[in-house]
Structure formats: structure tokens, C-alpha cells
N, C-alpha and C positions, 0 to 999 in steps of 0.2 A: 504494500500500500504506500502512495505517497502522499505527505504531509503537504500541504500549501499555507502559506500565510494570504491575506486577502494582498498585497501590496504585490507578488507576484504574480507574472503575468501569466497567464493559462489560454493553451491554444488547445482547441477539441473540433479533431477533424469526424469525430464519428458522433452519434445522438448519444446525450449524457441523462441518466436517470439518477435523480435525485432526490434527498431527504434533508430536513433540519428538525434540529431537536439539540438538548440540551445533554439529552443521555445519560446520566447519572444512576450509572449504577450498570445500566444497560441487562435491564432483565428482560422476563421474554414478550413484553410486550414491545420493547426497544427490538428487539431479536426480530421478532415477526416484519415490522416493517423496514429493517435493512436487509432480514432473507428478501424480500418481494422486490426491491431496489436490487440485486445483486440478479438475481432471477431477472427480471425484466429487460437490466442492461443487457444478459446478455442473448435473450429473445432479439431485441435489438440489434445485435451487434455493436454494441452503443458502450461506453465506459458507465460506471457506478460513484456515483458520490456522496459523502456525507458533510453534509456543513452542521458546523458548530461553533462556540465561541471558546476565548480563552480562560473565562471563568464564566459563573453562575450569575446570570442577569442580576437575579437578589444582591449582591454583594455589592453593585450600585447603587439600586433600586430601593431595595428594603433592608438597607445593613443591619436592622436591630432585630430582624427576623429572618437571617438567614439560615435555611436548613444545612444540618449536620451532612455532609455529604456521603453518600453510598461508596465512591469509587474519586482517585485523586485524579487529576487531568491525565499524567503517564496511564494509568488504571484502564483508563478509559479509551484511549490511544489504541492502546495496543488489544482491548475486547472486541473492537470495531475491526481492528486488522484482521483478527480470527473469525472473523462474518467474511471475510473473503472481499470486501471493497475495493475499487480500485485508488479511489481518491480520497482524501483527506481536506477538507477545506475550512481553516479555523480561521475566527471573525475574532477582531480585538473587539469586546463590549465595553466602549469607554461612551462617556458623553454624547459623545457627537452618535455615536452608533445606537445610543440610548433614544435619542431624536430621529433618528431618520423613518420617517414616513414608509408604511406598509408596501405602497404604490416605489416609493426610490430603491427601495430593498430588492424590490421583483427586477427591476431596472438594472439594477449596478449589480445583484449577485446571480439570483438565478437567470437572468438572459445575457447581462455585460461579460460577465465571469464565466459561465458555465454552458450556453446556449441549451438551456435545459430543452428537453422532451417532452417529460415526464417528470410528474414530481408528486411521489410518495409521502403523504403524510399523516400524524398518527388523530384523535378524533378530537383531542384538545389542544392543538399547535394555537398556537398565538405568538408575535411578532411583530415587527416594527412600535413606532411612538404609540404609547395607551395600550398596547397588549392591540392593536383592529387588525392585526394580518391574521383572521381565523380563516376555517373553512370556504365559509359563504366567500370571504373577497377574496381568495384563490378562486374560487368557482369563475369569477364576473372576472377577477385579471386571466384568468387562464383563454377565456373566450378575447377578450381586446387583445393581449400579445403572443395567441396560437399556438399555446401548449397543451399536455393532456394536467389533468390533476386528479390526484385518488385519494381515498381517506381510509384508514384503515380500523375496522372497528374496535372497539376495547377487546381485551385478551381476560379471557377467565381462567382460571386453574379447571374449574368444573361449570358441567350446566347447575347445580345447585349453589354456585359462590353468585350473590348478589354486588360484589364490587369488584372493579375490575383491577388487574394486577397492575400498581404506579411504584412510584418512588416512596411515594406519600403510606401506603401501605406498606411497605418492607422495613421502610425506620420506625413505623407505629408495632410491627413485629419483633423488632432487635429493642425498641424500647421495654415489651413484655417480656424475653428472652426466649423467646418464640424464636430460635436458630434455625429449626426447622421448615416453620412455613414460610419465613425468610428464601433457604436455601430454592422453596418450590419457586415461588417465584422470580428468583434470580435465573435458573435452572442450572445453578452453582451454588458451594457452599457461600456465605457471606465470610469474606477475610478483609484484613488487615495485616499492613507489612511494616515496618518499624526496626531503628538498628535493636540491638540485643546490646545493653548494659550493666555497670556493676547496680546489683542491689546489695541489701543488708546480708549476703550470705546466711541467713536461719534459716532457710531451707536448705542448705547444704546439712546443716550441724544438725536437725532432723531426719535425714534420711532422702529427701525431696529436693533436690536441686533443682532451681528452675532459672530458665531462663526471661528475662525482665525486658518489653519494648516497650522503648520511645515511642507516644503514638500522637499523633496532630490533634488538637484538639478541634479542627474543623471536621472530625471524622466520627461519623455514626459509631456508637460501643455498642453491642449486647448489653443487656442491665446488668447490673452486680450479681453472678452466680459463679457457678460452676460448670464446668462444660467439657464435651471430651472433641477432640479434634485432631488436624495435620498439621501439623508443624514442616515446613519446607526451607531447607536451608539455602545459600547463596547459591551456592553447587547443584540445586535442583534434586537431591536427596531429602524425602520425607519419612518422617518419622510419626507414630504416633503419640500424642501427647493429654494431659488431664492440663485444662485453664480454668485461670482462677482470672474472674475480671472485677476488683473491687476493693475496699478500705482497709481488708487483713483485721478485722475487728478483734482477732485473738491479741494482736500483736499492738494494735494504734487504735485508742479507746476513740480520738476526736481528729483522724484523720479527715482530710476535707478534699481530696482528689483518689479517684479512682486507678487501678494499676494492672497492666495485663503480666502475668503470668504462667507461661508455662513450663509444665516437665514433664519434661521425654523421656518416655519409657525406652527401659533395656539401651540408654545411652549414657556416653561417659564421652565429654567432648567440651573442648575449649569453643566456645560460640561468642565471645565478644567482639562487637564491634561488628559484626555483619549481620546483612540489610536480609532479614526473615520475612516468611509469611505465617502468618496462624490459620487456620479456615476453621471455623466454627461447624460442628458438624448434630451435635445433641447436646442438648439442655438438662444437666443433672442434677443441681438439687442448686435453692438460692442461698449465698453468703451469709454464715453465723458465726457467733460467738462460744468457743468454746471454753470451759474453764479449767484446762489445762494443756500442757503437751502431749502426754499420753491421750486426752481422747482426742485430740486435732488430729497425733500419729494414724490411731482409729480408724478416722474418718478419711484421710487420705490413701491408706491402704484399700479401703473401698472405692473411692474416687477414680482409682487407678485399675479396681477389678472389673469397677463398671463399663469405663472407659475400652480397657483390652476384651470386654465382651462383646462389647457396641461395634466393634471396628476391624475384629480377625474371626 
């Protein structure tokens, strides 16, 4: 796939079928309408494109309400690459791109830029100034500058699920620690990558060495539990692992930030300082307070039986 910035110049000598969206996260309703973009291009014989920006409109817009994000801008890069895309087309969202008119947009990206086709979109797009580039003014611009446009309807997990799979639902899931229904609709587990640093070593001196990441706080958590998952090292070696995502309440009465921790089972390995992934894979019991070592040992000895049952 290649990347473009909008300032470079883009020549398309064949028909290009295209998408915009914000993508976050890119679960499978995201999936569904860049298969059908990828598919169509090449019905066409036509190239495949995805426009997007370089951050989340919100982060302009509504900084005091910006949502936690699914996936980091790299994250998201490189999920879109593995839909099979041919192009890549990221929009600076500053000011001036905050402004621009529904009607300039179609002008300057999808016919200046792209001489679109076709253009794939999902049933809630909105764009350009005030959110007015929805559906209906594709419909009426696609007849004035003679292209096709489709819309693609919401993605259900099941016919008995009354809401449809967003973004907005998969963080309302990692908020419950709902890892699982998450995962469905991702059609991956939900992860997080972060370097691996020193912590307090008391899991070692129990029995439980874990490894401790760095994690962005612009970044979706699971609630405070317990969880069993993959751990994937720089090298692309996974291992399984028991995570602890929370305030260590046996340890930090009035802790006030949350902390990911994992340990890897049947490993013994210097892991500092490189750039991990955890995946979230099941939801094991939520974060307490024990009142001593012995039963904390206890309970991690469990954590770890649960964990190696769920996952060999």
C-alpha cells in the first residue's frame, strides 16, 4: 500500500474507488466497506483508496471530549494495509480543513486528487464544515460531478443484536471488560503495545514476574481486572500471558492511575525496553484487595491455571 500526504501530487490513469472515514479501531464494520472498495477497484480494473486524516476531527473540534482511541494512527496504517488497499490518502485536519465546505472537499479530494468513480461509504459519514457532507449531499454531488456513490448499511454481529457494530460500542465494551465482545467486533482481539519497563520488582520476589507497559493515555484500557491473553514480543514470538490492568490494591491503598501488567507463563527473559503487544483475549475475575501475600500467591496461581486452560 502506498501512503500519500494530500500536498503530493497523485496521477490515476485507471478509475479509483474510494472510501473516507476516520477508522478507529477498524472493526468489521470498517472491514466491510474497504472489502467492497478493494473488491470493486478491482471489478474495475480501477486502483482502491482510503482517505483519512492525520488525527481524530475531535481533537480540534471537541478537545474536552475526545474519545479514548481504539487503535494509534501506525495501528491503523498498517490494518488498512492488510485489507489489501492500494492507496493510502491522509488529510492534515487543521483549521483551515476544519472549514472547508462539503461541496470544496468533493472538488479538491475526491475529483482534484483522486478522479474518483466510485465512492464507498459507511451509513453515518459526515464531513466537510458543520458535519453537511452526509449521504443525501453525496447522493445530489455525485449526480452534478458524475460519479457513482454507495452506502453501506450498518454491520450487526447477529440478526438478534439491535445496535450496530461502531467504535462507540467497542470502548462502551473495554469500559465493562467485556474483552470478548470487544474482540467480536473488532474481528481481533482488542490490544495495546507499549515499551516494557522497570516496575517495583514484587512480582518477581513472589513468584510472578511481570512485565510493566508504558501505555498512552489517549488509549482505550479494559476496566481494572484481570484477564488472560498474548503477549507478543518485538521479535514477533508470542507467548501466553495472565494481565493485571489496575491500582495493585494489595500493594497501593490510594493509588490514582491505573497499570498494565503482564506475566508470561513458562518464560524467563530479559524484556526491557522493547516495544510489546498484549491482546486481550478473556475477562477473569475484577481487581481486589487481598489481605495478605499468601492469599494474593493463591489467587495468582489460579489466574495462571485459568489463563493456561482458556488458551492450550
Amino acid at each position: 500500500m502506498e501512503v500519500h500526504q494530500f500536498s503530493d501530487p497523485l496521477v490515476f490513469e485507471t478509475p479509483t474507488v474510494a472510501t473516507l472515514g476516520t477508522f478507529d479501531g477498524l472493526h468489521l464494520g470498517h472491514q466491510k466497506i474497504i472489502t467492497d472498495v478493494v473488491e470493486e477497484a478491482g471489478k474495475r480494473a480501477g486502483e482502491s483508496v482510503v482517505v483519512t486524516f492525520d488525527r481524530h476531527p475531535a481533537e480540534l473540534l471537541r478537545p474536552e471530549s475526545v474519545p479514548y482511541f481504539l487503535s494509534s494512527f501506525e495501528d491503523k496504517v498498517s490494518l488498512i494495509a492488510d485489507c489489501g488497499i492500494d492507496h493510502l490518502l491522509v488529510l492534515p485536519f487543521d483549521k483551515e480543513e476544519s472549514e472547508r465546505s462539503a461541496t470544496d472537499f468533493v472538488k479538491k479530494v475526491f475529483l482534484g486528487k483522486l478522479s474518483v468513480d466510485l465512492l464507498i461509504v459507511g451509513h453515518d459519514v459526515h464531513f466537510g464544515n458543520n458535519r453537511e457532507g452526509n449521504f443525501a449531499f453525496l447522493e445530489q454531488a455525485s449526480e452534478e460531478f458524475d460519479f457513482e456513490v454507495r452506502r453501506i448499511d450498518p454491520v450487526m454481529l447477529s440478526e438478534e443484536d439491535s445496535e450496530a457494530i461502531s467504535s462507540t460500542a467497542i470502548r462502551r465494551a473495554l469500559r465493562g471488560g467485556e474483552v470478548e465482545s470487544a474482540m467480536q467486533m473488532l474481528g481481533r482481539p482488542y490490544s495495546i503495545s507499549g515499551e516494557v519497563v522497570y516496575g517495583d520488582q514484587r512480582g518477581r520476589t513472589i513468584g510472578f514476574p511481570t512485565a510493566n507497559l508504558v501505555l498512552s493515555s489517549e488509549r482505550a484500557w479494559p476496566a481494572d481486572g484481570v484477564y488472560s491473553g498474548i503477549f507478543t514480543r518485538a521479535d514477533g514470538s508470542e507467548h501466553l500471558c495472565a494481565i493485571n490492568v489496575g491500582r495493585r490494591p494489595t500493594f497501593y491503598e490510594h493509588a490514582n492511575t491505573s497499570l498494565l501488567e503482564a506475566h508470561l507463563l513458562d518464560f524467563d527473559d530479559d524484556l526491557y525496553g522493547e516495544i510489546c503487544e498484549v491482546a486481550f483475549l478473556h475477562f477473569l475475575r475484577s481487581e481486589k484487595r487481598f489481605d495478605g501475600i499468601d492469599s494474593l500467591v493463591e489467587q495468582l496461581n489460579d489466574d495462571v491455571a485459568k489463563t493456561r486452560s482458556l488458551l492450550t
